[in-house]
N, C-alpha and C positions, 0 to 999 in steps of 0.2 A: 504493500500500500504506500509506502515513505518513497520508492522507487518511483509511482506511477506520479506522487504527487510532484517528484520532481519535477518529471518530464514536463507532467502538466505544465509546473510553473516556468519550465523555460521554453517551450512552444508560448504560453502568454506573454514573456516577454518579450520574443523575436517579434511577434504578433506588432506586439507597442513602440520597440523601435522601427519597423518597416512602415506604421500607422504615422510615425512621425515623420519619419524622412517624408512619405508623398505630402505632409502636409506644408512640409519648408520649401519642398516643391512648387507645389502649387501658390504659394506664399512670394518666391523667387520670382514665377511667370505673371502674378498679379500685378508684382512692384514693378516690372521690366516694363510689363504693358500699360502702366498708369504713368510710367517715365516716357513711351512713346506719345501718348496719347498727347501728353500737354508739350510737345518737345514739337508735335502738328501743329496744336493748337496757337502756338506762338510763332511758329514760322510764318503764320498769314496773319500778321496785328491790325489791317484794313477789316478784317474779318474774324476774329477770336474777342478774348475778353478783353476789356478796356486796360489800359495802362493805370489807371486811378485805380479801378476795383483790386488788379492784384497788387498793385501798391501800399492798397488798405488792408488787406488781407492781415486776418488774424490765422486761420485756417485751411486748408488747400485739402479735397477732398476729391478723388477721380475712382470711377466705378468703370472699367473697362467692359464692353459688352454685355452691357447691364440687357437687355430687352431681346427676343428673340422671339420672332413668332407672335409678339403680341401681349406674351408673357414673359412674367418675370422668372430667369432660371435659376431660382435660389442655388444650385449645383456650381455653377458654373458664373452665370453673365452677374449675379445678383450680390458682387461681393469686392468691395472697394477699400484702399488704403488711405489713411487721412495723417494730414502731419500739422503742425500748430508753432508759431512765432514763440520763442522761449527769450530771453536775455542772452542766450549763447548761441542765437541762429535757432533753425529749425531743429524740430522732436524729432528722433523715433518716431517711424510710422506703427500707427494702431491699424489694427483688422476689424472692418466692420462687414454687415450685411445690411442688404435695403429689399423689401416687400409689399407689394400692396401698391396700390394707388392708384389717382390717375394722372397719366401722361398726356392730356392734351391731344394735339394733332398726331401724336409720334407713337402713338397705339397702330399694331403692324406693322410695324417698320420693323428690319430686322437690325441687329446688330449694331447697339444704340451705344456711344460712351457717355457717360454722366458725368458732370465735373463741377461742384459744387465748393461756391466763399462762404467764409462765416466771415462777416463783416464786420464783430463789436465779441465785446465779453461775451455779453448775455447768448449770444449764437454759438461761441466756444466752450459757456457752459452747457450746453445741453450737450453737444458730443462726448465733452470727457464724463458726462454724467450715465455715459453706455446706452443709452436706450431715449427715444426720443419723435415724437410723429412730426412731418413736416406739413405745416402749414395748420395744424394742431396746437402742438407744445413749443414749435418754433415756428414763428413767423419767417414765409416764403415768397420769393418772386422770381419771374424769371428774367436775367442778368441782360442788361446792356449788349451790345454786340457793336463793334468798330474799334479803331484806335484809342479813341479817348469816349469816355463819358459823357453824356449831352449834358451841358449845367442846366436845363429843365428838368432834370429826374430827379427822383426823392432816394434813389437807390440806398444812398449813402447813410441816411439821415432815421428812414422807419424802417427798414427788412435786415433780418438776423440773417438771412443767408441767399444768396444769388445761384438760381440752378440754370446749369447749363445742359446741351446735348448737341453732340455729333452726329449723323448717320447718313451714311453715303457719301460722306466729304460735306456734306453742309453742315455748319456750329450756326445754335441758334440758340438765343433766351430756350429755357423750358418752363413750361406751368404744371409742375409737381407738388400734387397735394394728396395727403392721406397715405403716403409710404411711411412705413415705420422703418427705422432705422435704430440696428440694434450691434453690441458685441461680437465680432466674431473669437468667440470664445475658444475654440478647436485650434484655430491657425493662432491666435495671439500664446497658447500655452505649449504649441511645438518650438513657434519663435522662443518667448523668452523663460519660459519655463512657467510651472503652477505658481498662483499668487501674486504674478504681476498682474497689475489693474490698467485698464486704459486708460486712466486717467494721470498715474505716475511715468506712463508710457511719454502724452503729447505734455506735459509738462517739462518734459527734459530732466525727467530723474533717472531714465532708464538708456544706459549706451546705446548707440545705434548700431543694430547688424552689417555684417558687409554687406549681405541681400540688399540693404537698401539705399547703397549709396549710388545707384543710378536715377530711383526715385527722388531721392532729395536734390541732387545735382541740378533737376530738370525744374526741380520747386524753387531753388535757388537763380536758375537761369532769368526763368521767369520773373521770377519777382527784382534779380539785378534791373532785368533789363527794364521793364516798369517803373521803379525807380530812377531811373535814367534817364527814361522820359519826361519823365514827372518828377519832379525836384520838389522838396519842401520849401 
């Protein structure tokens, strides 16, 4: 019986490191693809987010292939990295997931990227607070589009966060209301082990993985180059 429970316990554990690797995996090709996505986004600034918004940016938040079919593929499309302005530059990226809602005109559409500012505290606490509906619990609109900001928009002033979407090469504002938006709890505990909190995560209490130093590079580009634009 002491034999068999061995085995048992070490098939459960090959079991739990192999469960982890696909998960740093899949974690790896999330950040890569959340690095490409705004790496497009920015190459066309006549047509991406304004230079002010990601200047203001508190938070930078890209959902790679968020929509497929019409639905959301919680597996797959439904699962995005977010990183947050600390005192020492940008966080560690947290794992989240998004479900539910409506998408506006861009229901059917297939292979949708999501890319989402928190533009104020109050929109950066709801993310590090893990779980949170938009346009619910966080006031939502959808983001500007061009070079700079029209100075007739209130963007800046009333909305906790600015949602965007790609699909098919066209980036446009999106009107996303009623997705919840929660922990990816799975991937954040292969990344940094049990007990880290997404909250210690976008804070900057927690080192940044190698995994994500192409995600961040592209959060940084971005927002140099915005900055650069737009001078204080």
């Amino acid at each position: 019986m002491n034999k068999k429970l061995v085995v048992l316990g070490a098939m459960l554990g090959v079991a739990t490191l192999g469960w982890s690797d696909t998960k740093k995996e899949d974690a790896t090709d999330r950040l890569d693809n959340a690095a490409k996505v705004l790496h497009e986004v920015m190459a066309a600034p006549d047509k991406g987010v304004p230079n002010e918004v990601m200047d203001h940016a508190k938070c930078v938040a890209v959902v790679p292939h968020m929509v497929k079919g019409g639905f959301v593929v919680g597996a797959e499309g439904g699962k995005g990295v977010a990183t947050c302005r600390t005192a020492n530059g940008w966080s560690a990226p947290a794992f989240f997931t998004v479900a539910g809602g409506s998408w506006g005109l861009q229901i059917g559409v297939e292979g949708i990227d999501l890319v989402m500012i928190f533009q104020n505290d109050k929109g950066m606490e709801h993310l590090l607070n893990s779980k949170f509906q938009i346009g619910g619990d966080a006031s939502a609109a959808a983001g500007p589009v061009g070079r700079h900001a029209s100075a007739d928009t209130d963007w800046k002033m009333n909305e906790e966060i600015l949602t965007y979407s790609r699909a098919k090469g066209v980036f446009a504002g999106l009107t996303l209301n009623g997705a919840a938006v929660k922990e990816d709890k799975d991937t954040m505990n292969a990344i940094y082990g049990p007990d880290v909190t997404e909250r210690s995560v976008l804070t900057g209490k927690v080192p940044v993985p190698s995994e994500a130093h192409a995600f961040l590079a592209a959060v940084r580009g971005a927002k140099t180059e915005a900055s650069a634009a737009h001078p204080q």
